[in-house]
N, C-alpha and C positions, 0 to 999 in steps of 0.2 A: 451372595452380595459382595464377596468380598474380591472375586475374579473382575467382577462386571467395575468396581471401583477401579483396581489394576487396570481394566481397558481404559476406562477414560483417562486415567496418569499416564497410560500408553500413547494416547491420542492427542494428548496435552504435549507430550513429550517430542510428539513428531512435528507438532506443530511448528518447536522452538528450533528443528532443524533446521539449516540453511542449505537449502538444493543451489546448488551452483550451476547446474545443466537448466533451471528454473528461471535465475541470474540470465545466462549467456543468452536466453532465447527470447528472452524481455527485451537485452540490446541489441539483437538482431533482427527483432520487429521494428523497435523504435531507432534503427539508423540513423533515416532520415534526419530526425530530431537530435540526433546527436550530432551532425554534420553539420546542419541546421545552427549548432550552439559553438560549433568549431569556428565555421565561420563568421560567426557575430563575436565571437570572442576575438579571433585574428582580426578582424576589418578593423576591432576598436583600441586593441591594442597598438594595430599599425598606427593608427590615426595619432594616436596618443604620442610613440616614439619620434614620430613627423613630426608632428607641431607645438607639442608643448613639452615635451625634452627639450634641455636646453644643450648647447655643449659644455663638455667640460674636460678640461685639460691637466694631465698631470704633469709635474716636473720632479726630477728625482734629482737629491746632493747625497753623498754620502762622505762619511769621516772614519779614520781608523779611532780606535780608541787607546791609543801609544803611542805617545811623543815620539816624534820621528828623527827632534834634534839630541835625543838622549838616549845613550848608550843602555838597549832594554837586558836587564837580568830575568832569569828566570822567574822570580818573584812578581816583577810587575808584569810578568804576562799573565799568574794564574790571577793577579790581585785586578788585572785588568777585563777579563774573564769574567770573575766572581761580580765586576762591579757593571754588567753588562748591564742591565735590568735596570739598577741606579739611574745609569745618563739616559735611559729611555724618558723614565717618570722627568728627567731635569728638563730635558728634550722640549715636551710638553707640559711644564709647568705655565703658572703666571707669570714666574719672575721673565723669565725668557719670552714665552708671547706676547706677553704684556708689553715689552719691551721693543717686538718686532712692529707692533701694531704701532706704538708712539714712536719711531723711529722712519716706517715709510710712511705714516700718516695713513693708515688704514680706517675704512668705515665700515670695521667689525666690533664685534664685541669680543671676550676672550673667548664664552661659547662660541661663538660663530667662527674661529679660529682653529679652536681645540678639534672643531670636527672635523673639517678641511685638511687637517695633519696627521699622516701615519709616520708611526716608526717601526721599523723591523730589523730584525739581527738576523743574516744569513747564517742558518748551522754548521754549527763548527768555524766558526770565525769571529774575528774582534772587531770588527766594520757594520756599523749601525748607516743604513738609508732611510733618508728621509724624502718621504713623497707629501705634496701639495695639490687639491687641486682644486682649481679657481674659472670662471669661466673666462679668460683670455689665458694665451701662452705667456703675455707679458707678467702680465699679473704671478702667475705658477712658479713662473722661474724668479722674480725677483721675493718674492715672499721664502721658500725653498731656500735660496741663498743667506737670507739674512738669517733666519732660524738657524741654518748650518753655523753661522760665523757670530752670533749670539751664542749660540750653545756653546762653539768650539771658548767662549771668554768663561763663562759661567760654568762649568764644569770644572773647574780648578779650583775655586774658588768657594763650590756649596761640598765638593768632597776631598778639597787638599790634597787632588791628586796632580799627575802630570797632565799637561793640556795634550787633547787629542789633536791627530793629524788629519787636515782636510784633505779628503781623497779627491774625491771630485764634484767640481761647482755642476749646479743647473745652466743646463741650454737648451736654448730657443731651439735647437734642431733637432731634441732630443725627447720634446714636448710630446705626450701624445692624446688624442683625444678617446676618450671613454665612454664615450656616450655611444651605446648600443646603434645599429644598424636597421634600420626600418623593419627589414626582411628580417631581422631575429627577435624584434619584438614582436611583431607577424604568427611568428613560426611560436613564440610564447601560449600567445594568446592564442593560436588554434591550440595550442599542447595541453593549456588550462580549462579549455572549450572540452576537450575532449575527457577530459578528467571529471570535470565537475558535471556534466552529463551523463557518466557512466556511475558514478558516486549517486548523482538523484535515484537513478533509473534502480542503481543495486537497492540504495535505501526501501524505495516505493514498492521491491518485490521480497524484501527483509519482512518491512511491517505489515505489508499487505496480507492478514493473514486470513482474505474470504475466498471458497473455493472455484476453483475456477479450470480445473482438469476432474476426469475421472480419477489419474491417482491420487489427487488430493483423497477423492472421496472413498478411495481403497485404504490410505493410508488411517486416514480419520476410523473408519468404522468397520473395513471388511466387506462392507455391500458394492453390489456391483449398480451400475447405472442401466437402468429399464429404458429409459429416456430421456431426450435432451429436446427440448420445444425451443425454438431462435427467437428470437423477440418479435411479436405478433402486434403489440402496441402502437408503433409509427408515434409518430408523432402527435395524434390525438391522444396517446396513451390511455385507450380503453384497454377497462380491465380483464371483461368479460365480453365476447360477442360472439353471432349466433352463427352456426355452423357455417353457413354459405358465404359469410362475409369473409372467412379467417384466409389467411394469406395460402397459400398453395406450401411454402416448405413447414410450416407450421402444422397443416392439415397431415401431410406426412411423417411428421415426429408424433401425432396424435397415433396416428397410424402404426407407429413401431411401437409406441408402447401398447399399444393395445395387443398387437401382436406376442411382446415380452409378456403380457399378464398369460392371455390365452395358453402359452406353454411353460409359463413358469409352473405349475403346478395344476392338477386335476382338483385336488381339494378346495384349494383357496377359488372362495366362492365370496363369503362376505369380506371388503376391504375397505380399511380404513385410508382415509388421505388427511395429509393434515403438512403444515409446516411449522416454522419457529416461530416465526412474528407473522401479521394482519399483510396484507397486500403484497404475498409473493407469490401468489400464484394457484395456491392448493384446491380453490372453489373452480378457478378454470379448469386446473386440470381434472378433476372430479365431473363436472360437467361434463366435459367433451368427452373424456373418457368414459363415459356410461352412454355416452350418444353412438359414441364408435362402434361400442361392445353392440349397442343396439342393432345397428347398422349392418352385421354379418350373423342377425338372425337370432341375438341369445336376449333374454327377455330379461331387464333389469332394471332394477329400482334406486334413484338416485334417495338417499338419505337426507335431508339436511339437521344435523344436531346441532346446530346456531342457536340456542333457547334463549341468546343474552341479549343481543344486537343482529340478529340479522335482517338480512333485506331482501333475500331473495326471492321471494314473492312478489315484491314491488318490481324489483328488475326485470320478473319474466311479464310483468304487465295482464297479472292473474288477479283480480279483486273478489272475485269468490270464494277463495279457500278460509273456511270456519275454523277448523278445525284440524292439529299439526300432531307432532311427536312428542307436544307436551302434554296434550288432551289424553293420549292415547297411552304416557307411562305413568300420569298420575289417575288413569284409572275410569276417566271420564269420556270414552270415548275406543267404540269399538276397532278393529286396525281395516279392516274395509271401509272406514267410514272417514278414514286419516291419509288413505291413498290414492293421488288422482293422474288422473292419463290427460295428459297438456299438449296432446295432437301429436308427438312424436311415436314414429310405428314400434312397439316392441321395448317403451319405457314410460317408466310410471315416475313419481316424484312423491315424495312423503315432507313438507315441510316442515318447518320447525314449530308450526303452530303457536300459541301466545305467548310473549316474553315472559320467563320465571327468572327468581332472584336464585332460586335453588336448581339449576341446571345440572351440577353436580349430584347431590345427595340424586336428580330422579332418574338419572343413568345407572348411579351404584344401584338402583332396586330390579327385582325378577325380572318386571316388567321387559326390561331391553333385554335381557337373555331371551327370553318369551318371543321377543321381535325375529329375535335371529334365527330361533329354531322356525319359527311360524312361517317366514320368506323363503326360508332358505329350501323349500320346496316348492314353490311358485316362482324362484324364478332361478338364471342361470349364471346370476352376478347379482350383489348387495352393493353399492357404492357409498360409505357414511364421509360428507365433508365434514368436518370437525372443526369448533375451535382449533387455533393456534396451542404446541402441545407447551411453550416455550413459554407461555402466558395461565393460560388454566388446565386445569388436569381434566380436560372431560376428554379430549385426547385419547389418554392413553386407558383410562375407563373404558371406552367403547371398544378399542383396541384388545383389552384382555376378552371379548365375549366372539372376536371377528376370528376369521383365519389367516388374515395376512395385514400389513400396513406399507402404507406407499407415505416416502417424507418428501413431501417438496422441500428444494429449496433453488432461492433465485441466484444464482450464477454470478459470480462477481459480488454478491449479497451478503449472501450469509457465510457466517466464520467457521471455520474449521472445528473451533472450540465449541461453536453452537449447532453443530451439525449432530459431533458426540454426545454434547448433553442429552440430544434428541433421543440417538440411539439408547444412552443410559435411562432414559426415561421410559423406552417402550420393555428394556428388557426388567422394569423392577419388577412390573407387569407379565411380565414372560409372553410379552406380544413378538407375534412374527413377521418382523423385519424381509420385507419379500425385496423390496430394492429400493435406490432415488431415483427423484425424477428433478433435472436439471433444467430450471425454468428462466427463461429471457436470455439462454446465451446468445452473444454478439451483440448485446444490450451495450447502450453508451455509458448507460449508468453509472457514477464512482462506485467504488465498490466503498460506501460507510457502511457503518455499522444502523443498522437500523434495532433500536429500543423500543420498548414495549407503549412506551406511548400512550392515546386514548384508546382502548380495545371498541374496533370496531370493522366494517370492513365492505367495500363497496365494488358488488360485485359485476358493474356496469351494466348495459342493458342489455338483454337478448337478444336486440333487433328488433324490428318496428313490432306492433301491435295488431298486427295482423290476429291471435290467436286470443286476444284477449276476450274473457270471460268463455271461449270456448273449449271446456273440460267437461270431461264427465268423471264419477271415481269409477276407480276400476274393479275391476272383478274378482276379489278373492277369495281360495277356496278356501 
């Protein structure tokens, strides 16, 4: 018990790894979509820098901070130095803005000032510039000047030092405009197109954690894949349909599994199928896969152990069947008399017979061992469809009396995490895990998480009614 827990913390464990080879081949599918987002990001950023950027213009004044009419000692260079930082904050004070605004008669506020205003000290120097910027050149340069020649009064004054020397005034020729270039907001906006595309795309393959390769399904469990059926549904999305009608590459994924069972092993003879949750596939694959087997001459009996909710009677458009698999393990009902031939050459059916609340406890009894020993020399394959194992335990029940178990699961569907649970569920049972069978790949489907829901499950129709009421039971020795 305690290896098979390690597997699943194993399994848990791989999950949380991030494949980056996984990553790369997501954004090399989806391109397109990423080009796609490039350019709806450039087209709207250009637009943007076009027409509602406005211009804006800087002007730059700069001033020494050392009277340049006064013989400077040593002292007032480090003291001029030290007080760099000071005539910044004075620079862009109130007292000073305030003053520049009531002085050209500006229609700012002193926020709306303060922000328009940088000051900077080049390193290693006593020379503070002061940039502006405003949308006219006029404007830049005479706001720029006055702040320089406000500051240059006021800074004597709030630190009783010597007044700074103006270096050089704003001009008009010197103005320059700041407002980015169409083609480099352009070039933004593809660069953020491309970023924030590749960031979805990594996210959606991060959290995305339903299987959707073989090694997912190697890494998860160790089993190898038997099968991979492509989505058979279309757009009517039938769940179930009858041999003739199924698509041609579908009919030949039928085919290779049937093939993988045939040489997986000489023993496994009775097999369980079953998946995690209701409507991914497992009664089709069980179907067709016992038609196939049929098909190359091996004589086999499809199971149906549904005792809660099934329908599959109704579906195949059968109104005579009296009597099923629940007659026959509570004791009421001989197994010749529970097994019927529904016109396909070389396969019998055993239905589930009348709805029980104890489905469970009548699988735990002889009875089903009794079943398996009893078939399993009448015919050349046992096929049991099963509840969901991920939902009720009759699963993995019938599993411990079979020789092998086949897990669907639907592609893109189901999680990595509920893949192993599966696995941990058939070995508490010491059931043998013979492979998966990869059901609806290249399905459109999201890949959510499907929950366990109302337990029930519809297993479409078999095709018209051509066969109905013509059965007879079959023959057992």
């Amino acid at each position: 018990m305690e290896s098979k827990e390690i597997t699943a913390m194993g399994a848990s464990a791989e999950e949380d790894t991030i494949d980056l080879m996984e990553i790369f081949r997501a954004l090399r599918k989806r391109w397109y979509w990423i080009v796609l987002l490039a350019i709806i990001f450039g087209a709207a950023l250009g637009v943007y820098g076009k027409f509602i950027v406005k211009d804006a213009y800087q002007a730059e004044a700069s001033m020494c901070i050392i009277d340049s009419n006064k013989e400077v000692s040593m002292s007032d260079v480090q003291l001029g130095s030290a007080l760099t930082g000071d005539y910044e904050g004075i620079i862009k004070s109130r007292v000073v803005l305030n003053k520049v605004i009531e002085n050209l008669k500006l229609d700012l506020t002193y926020k709306q000032l303060y922000n328009i205003v940088s000051v900077e000290n080049p390193d290693s120097t006593r020379i503070l510039k002061i940039y502006v910027t405003a949308g006219t050149v006029r404007e830049a340069v005479n706001i720029a000047n006055e702040i320089l020649s406000v500051s240059v009064d006021e800074i004597p004054h709030v630190l009783g030092s010597s007044k700074p020397t103006i270096l050089d005034k704003a001009d008009d020729l010197f103005a320059e405009n700041t407002r980015r270039s169409v083609l480099s907001y352009a070039l933004i906006g593809i660069l953020a197109g491309i970023v924030i595309a590749c960031g979805i795309v990594a996210v959606s393959v991060i959290t995305n954690t339903s299987i959707k390769s073989d090694e997912d399904i190697q890494k998860c469990t160790g089993l190898s894949v038997l099968g991979a059926i492509p989505d058979y549904k279309g757009k009517k999305q039938k769940k179930i349909m009858w041999p003739e009608d199924l698509p041609f590459n579908a009919s030949e994924a039928i085919y290779q599994l049937r093939t993988g069972i045939l040489y997986s092993s000489k023993d496994v003879k009775t097999i369980v199928v079953t998946s995690a949750f209701e409507n991914q596939g497992k009664s089709f694959i069980s179907f067709h896969l016992a038609y196939s087997l049929s098909q190359v001459g091996k004589r086999v009996l499809l199971v149906d152990t549904d005792m809660r909710k099934s329908v599959l009677q109704r579906r195949m458009g059968l109104d005579g069947v009296k009597l099923g698999l629940s007659e026959y393990l509570s004791g009421n009902a001989e197994l010749g008399q529970v097994i019927y031939d529904v016109g396909l050459p070389n396969m019998h059916v055993l239905f589930s017979g009348k709805l029980v609340p104890n489905a469970s406890a009548l699988l735990s009894a002889k009875w089903l061992e009794n079943l398996c020993a009893e078939v399993r020399d009448s015919y050349d394959y046992v096929i049991f469809d099963t509840p969901p194992i991920c939902v009720v335990g009759d699963a993995a029940i019938v599993a411990s009396f079979c020789d092998g178990a086949l897990l669907v699961i639907e592609n893109g569907v189901t999680k990595k995490k509920t893949l192993a649970q599966m696995k941990f569920e058939m070995d508490k049972v010491g059931a043998n895990v013979i492979g998966v069978v990869q059901n609806m790949v290249g399905s459109k489907k999201d890949s959510s998480y499907y929950g366990k829901g109302n337990y029930g499950y519809y297993y479409g129709n078999y095709g018209n009614n051509q066969n109905k009421n013509k059965f007879t039971k079959a023959i057992v020795n």
